[in-house]
C-alpha positions as CSV (number, residue, x, y, z in Angstrom):
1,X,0.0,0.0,0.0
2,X,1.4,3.6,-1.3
3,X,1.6,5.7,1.7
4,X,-0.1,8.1,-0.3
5,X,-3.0,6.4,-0.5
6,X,-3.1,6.1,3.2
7,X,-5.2,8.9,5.1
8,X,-6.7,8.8,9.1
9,X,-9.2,10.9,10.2
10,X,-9.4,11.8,14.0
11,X,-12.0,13.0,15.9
12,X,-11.6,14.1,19.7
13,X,-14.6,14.6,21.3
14,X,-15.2,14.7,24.9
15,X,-16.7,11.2,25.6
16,X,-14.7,9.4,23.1
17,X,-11.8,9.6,20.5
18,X,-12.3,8.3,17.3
19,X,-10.0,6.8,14.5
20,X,-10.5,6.2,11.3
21,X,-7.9,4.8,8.8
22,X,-9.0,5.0,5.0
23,X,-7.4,3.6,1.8
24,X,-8.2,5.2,-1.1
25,X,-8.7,2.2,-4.0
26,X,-10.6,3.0,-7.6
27,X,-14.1,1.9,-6.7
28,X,-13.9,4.6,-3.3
29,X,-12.5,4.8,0.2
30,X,-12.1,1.3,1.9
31,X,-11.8,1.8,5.6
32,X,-9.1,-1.2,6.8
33,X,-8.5,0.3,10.7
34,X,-10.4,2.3,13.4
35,X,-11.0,2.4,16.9
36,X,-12.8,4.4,19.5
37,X,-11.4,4.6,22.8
38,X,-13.0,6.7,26.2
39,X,-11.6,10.6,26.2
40,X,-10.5,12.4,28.8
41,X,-8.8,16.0,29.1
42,X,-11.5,17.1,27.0
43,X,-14.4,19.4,28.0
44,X,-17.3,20.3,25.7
45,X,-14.9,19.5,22.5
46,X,-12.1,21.6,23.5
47,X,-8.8,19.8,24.8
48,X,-8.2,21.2,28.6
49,X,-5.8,18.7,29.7
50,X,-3.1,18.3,26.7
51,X,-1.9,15.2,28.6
52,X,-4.5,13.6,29.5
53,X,-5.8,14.0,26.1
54,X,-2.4,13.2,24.3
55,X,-2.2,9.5,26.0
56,X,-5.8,8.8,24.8
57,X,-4.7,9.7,21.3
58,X,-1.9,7.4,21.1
59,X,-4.3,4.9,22.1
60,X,-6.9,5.7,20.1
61,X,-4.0,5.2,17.6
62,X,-2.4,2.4,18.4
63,X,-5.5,0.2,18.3
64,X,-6.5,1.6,14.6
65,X,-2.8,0.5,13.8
66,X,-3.0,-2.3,15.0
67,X,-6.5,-3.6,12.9
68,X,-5.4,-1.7,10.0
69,X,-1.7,-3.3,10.2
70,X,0.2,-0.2,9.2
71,X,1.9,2.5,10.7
72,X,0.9,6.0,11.1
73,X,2.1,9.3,11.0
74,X,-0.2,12.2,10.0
75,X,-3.8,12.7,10.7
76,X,-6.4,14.8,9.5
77,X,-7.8,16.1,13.0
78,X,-11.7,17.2,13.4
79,X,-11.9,20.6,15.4
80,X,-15.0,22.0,17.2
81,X,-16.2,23.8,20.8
82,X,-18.6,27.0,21.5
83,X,-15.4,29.1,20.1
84,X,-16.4,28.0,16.3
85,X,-18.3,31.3,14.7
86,X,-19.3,31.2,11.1
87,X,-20.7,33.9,9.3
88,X,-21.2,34.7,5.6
89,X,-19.3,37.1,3.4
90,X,-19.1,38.9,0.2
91,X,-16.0,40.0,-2.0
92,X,-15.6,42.0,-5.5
93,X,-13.1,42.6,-7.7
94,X,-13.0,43.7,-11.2
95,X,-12.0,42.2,-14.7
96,X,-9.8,44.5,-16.9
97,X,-8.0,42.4,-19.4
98,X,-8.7,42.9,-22.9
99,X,-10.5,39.6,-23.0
100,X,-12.5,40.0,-19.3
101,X,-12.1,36.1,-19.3
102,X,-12.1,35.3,-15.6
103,X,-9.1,33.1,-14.5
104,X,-8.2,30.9,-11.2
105,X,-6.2,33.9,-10.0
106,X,-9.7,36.5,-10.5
107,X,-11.1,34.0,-8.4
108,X,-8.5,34.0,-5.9
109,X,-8.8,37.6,-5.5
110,X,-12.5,37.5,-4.7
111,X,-12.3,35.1,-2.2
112,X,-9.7,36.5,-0.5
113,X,-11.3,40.1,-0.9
114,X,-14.4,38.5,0.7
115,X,-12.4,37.2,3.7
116,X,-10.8,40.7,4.7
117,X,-12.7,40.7,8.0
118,X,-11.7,42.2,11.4
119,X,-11.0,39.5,13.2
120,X,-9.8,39.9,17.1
121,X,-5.8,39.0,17.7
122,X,-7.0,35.3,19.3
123,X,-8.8,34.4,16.8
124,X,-8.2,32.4,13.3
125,X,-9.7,31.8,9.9
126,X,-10.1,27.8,9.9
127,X,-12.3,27.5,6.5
128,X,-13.6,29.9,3.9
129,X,-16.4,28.4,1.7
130,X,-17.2,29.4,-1.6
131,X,-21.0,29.6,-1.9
132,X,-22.1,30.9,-4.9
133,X,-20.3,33.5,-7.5
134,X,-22.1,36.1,-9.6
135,X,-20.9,37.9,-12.9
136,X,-22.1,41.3,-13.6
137,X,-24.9,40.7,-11.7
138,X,-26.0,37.0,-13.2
139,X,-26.4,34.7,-10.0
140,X,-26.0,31.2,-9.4
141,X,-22.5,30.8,-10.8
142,X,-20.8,28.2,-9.2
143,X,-17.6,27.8,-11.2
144,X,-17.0,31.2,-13.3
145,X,-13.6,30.2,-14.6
146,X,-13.4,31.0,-18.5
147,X,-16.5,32.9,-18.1
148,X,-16.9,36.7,-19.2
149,X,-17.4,39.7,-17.4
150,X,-16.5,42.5,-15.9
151,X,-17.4,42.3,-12.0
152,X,-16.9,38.9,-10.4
153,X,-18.6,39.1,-6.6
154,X,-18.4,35.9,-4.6
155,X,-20.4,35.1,-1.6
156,X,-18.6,32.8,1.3
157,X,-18.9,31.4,4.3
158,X,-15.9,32.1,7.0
159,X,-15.8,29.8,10.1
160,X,-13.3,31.0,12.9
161,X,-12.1,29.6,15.4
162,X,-10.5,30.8,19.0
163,X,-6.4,30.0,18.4
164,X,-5.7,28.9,21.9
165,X,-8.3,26.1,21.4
166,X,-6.6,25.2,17.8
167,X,-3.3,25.6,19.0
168,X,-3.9,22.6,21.8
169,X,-5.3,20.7,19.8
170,X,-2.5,20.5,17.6
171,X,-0.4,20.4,20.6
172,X,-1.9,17.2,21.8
173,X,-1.8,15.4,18.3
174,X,2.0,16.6,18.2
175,X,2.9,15.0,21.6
176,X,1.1,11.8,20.8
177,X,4.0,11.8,17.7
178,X,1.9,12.5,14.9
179,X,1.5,15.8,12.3
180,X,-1.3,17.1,11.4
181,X,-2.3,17.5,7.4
182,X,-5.0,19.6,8.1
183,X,-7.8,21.0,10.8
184,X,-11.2,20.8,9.6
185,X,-15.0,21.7,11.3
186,X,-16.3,18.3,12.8
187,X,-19.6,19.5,11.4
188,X,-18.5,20.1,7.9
189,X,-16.7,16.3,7.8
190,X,-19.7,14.8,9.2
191,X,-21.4,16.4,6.4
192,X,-19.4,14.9,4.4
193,X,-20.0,11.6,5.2
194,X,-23.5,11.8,6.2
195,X,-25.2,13.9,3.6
196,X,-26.5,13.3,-0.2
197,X,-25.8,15.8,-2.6
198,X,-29.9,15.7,-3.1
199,X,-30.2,16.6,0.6
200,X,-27.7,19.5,0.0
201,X,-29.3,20.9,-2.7
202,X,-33.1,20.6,-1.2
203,X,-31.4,22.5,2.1
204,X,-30.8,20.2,5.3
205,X,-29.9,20.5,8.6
206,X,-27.2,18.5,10.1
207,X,-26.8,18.1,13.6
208,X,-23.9,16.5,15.1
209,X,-25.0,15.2,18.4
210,X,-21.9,15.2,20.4
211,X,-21.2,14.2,24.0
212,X,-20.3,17.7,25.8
213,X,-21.8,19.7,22.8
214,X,-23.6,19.9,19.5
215,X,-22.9,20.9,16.3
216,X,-25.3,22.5,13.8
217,X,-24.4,22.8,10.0
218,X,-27.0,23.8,7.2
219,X,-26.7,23.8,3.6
220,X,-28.8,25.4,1.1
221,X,-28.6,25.0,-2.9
222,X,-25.4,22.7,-1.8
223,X,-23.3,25.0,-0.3
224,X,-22.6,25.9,3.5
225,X,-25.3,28.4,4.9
226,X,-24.7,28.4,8.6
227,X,-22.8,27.0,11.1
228,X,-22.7,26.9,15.4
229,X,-21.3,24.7,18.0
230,X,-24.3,24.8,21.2
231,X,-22.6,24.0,24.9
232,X,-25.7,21.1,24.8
233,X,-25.3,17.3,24.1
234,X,-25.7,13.6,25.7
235,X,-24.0,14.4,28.6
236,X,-26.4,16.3,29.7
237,X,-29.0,13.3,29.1
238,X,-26.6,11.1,31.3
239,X,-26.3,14.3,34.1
240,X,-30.1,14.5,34.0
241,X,-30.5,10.8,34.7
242,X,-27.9,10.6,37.5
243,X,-29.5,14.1,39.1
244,X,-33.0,12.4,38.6
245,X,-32.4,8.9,40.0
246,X,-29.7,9.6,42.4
247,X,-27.2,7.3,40.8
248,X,-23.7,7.6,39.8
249,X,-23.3,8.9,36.4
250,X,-21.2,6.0,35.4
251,X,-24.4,3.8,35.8
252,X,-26.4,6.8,34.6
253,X,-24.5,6.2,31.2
254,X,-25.3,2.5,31.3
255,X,-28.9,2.8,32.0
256,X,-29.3,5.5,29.0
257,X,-27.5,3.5,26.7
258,X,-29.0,0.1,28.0
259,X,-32.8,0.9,28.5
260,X,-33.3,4.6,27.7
261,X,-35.8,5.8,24.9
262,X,-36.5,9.5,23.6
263,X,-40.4,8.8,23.4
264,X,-42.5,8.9,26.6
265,X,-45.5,7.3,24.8
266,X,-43.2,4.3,23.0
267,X,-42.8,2.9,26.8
268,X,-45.1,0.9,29.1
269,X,-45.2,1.6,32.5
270,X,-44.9,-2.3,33.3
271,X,-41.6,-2.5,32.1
272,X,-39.0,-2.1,34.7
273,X,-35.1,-1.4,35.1
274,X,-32.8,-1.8,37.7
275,X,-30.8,1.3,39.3
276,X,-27.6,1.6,40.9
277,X,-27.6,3.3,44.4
278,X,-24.4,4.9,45.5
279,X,-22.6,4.3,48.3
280,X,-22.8,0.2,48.3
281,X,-26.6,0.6,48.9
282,X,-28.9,-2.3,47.2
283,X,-30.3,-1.4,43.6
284,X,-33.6,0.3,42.8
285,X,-36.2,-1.2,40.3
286,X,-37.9,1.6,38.6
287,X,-40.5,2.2,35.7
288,X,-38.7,2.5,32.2
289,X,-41.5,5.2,31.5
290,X,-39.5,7.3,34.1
291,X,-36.4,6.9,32.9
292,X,-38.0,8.5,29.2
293,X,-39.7,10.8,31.5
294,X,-36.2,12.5,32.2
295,X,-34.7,12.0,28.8
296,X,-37.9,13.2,26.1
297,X,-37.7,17.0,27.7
298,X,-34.0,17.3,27.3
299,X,-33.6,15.9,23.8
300,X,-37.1,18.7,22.9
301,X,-34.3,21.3,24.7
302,X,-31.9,20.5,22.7
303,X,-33.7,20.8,19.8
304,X,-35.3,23.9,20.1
305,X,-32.1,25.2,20.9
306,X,-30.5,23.6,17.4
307,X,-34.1,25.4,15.5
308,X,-33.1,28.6,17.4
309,X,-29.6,29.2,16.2
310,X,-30.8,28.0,12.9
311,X,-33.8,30.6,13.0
312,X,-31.3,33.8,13.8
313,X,-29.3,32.9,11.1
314,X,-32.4,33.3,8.9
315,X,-32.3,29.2,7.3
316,X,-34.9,28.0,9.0
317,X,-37.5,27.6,6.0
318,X,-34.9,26.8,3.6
319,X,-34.6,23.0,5.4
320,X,-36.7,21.5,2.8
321,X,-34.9,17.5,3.4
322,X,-35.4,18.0,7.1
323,X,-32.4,17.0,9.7
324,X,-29.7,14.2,9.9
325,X,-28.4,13.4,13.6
326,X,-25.3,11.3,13.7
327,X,-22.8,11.4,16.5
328,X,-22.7,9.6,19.7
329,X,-25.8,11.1,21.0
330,X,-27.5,9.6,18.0
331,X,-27.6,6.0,19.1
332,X,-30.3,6.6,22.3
333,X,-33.4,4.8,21.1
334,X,-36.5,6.7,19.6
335,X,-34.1,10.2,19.2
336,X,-35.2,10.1,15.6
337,X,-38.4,10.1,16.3
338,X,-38.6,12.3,19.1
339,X,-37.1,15.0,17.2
340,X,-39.2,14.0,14.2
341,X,-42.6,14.8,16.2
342,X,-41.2,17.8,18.2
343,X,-40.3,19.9,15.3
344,X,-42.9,18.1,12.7
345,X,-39.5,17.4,10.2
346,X,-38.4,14.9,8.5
347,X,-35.3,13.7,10.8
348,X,-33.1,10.2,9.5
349,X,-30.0,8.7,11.4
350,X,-27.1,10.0,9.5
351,X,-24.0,7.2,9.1
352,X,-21.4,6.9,6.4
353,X,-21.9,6.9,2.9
354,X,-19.2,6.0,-0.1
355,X,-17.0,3.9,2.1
356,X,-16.3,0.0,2.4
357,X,-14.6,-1.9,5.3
358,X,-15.7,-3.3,8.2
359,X,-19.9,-3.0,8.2
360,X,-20.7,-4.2,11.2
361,X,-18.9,-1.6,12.9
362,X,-18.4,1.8,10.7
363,X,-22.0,1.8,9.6
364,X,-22.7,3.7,13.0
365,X,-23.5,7.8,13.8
366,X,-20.2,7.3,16.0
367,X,-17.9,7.1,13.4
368,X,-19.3,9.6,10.9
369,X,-16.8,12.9,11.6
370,X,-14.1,10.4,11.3
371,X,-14.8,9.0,7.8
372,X,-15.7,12.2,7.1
373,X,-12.4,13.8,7.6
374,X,-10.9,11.0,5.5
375,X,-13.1,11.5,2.8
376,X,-12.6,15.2,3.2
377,X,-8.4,14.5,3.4
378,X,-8.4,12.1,-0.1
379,X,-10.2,15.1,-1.8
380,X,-7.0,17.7,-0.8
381,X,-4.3,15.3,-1.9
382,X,-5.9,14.8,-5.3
383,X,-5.7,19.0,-5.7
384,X,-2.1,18.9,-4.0
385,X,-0.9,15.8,-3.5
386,X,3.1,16.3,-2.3
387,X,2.3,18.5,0.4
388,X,1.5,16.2,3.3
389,X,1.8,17.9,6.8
390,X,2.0,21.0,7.9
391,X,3.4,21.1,11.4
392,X,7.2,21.7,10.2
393,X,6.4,24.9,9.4
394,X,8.3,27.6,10.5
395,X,5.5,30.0,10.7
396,X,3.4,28.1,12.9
397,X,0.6,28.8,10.3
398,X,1.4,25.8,8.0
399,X,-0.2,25.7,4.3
400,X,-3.5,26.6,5.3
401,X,-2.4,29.9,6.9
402,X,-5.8,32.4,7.7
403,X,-5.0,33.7,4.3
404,X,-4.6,30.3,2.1
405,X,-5.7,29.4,-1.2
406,X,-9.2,29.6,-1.7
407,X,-8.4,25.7,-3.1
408,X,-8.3,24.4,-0.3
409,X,-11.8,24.9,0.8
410,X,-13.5,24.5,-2.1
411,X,-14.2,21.2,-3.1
């Protein structure tokens, strides 16, 4: 196997790190290594404890090694946290050669006109997003190259991230021995693996139901509209239960994943499940219908708070496929249908799309930022293929400095 062909995507969230290895063959991406291993040093997606969260790399690592049979050395690592803003942008620049033929480089310089923002000193550019181009006027361009005109305008969307948080991140992955190719919005990778181009072009709303947060991505006529990380996700569920019950949260995790269910009206009030008591106490046996008493409300919150961000950003009737969950948070029972009845949408299970490998185990919400990043990874080497990592750099900034090609984004 070409290392070339190689790629691993890693995503660090705050219940759980996952690995993906993927090997990029003719008929698509085969995925021949991954792993999930318990996080720690991570709080609500960003990393707090470098070394904490550096030994949980390595092992996440280790073990994808290990099934994949190959050694790595570069990752393409997922970023996200309540620091990620996006917001959309516009740039102009005129044509005035002879032939008003617009080139790569006219391109270049709208995009980067369009990303002249004021950004505070701690923050970064992580992505710029082409959305749509227009030429004197005529909308709906979205490739103008060898087109005519005399204005090109382009309309983007800028997602920006707090440096300290990236500059952890990166600092972890380093320590754990491995460079990183490239930092990329867990949202947008999930997209990636999760989404159909239909869905994109309808409008659809992906949320990416994490452990210590959530992340909300929509895209309209298939590009990126809006984008937001909520401090919200299925910790909160397992809090909730532990609060609720009086049990540890470790056996509040257990009974969520083990017997919880989204939908009050789905459970019977004859079934029955057992509950820890702390403190070497004897177990409780309580109605199942009170256990989805605690967990329905919060998953509604949660939702309303994902169709609130959505709403400010003006989207919110432009969600014609509905919503895909995937994440963690997406395996509790009935979620999909909860969320389906609260906010009278079409919602489906998003898991990954375009890739082969082990079924039994990657066909699950949990590993959809990781495949996602791989997919996302292949796509960069085929535009640049020799440049491989970018944590060598003497700048610090690498090749996807806030200023980068607008190539690298735009897919």
């Amino acid at each position: 196997m070409e290392e070339q062909n190689i790629i691993t995507g890693l995503d660090i969230g705050t219940n759980s790190i996952c690995t993906v290895i993927g090997l990029q063959r003719e008929g698509g991406i085969e995925v021949i290594g991954l792993s999930t291993v318990k996080s720690e040093g991570v709080n609500k997606g960003v990393v707090s404890n470098i070394d904490a969260t550096t030994a949980h790399i390595k092992q996440a690592i280790e073990e994808a090694e290990l099934m994949a049979g190959v050694e790595i050395d570069s990752v393409i690592a997922g970023v996200s946290g309540v620091h990620i803003k996006g917001m959309n942008s516009k740039g102009m620049v005129t044509i005035s050669r002879k032939d008003r033929e617009i080139s790569n480089d006219d391109v270049e310089r709208a995009i980067m006109q369009a990303q002249t923002i004021q950004l505070p000193a701690d923050r970064e550019i992580i992505h710029v997003l082409p959305r749509e181009f227009l030429i004197d006027d005529q909308e709906g361009i979205k490739d103008p190259v060898g087109i005519a005109g005399t204005r090109l305008e382009v309309e983007v969307h800028i997602i920006t991230a707090a440096a300290a948080a990236v500059s952890n991140l990166k600092k972890a992955i380093d320590r754990a021995g491995l460079d990183v190719e490239r930092i990329v919005l867990q949202s947008l990778a999930a997209s990636e693996a999760a989404l159909s181009a239909d869905e994109k072009d309808l409008g659809v709303l992906l949320v990416d139901f994490g452990g210590g947060k959530t992340d909300v991505i929509v895209f309209n006529q298939s590009s990126v509209a809006h984008t937001s990380v909520l401090g919200v996700g299925a910790q909160h569920i397992t809090q909730d239960i532990s609060y609720g019950l009086k049990t540890p949260l470790n056996a509040a995790e257990q009974l969520k994943k083990r017997s919880g269910y989204a939908v009050l009206d789905a459970v019977t009030a004859e079934e029955h499940v057992e509950v820890p008591s702390p403190g070497g106490r004897p177990p409780r046996m309580i109605s199942r219908r009170l256990l989805a008493e605690i967990i329905q409300p919060r998953v509604q919150e949660t939702a309303d708070l994902v169709v609130q961000a959505v709403q400010m950003s003006g989207y919110k009737n432009a969600i014609g496929a509905g919503v895909v969950v995937c994440g963690g948070g997406a395996q509790l029972a009935g979620i999909e249908q909860c969320i389906e009845q609260h906010l009278s949408m079409p919602v489906r299970i998003g898991i990954p799309q375009g890739v082969h490998g082990p079924v039994d185990k990657i066909n699950s919400p949990v590993f959809t930022t990781a495949v996602g990043l791989v997919k996302l990874g292949m796509q960069y080497r085929d535009f640049i293929p020799e440049r491989r990592t970018m944590r060598k750099k003497a700048d610090g900034e690498g090749i996807f400095g806030k200023m980068g090609s607008w190539l690298k984004d735009f897919f």
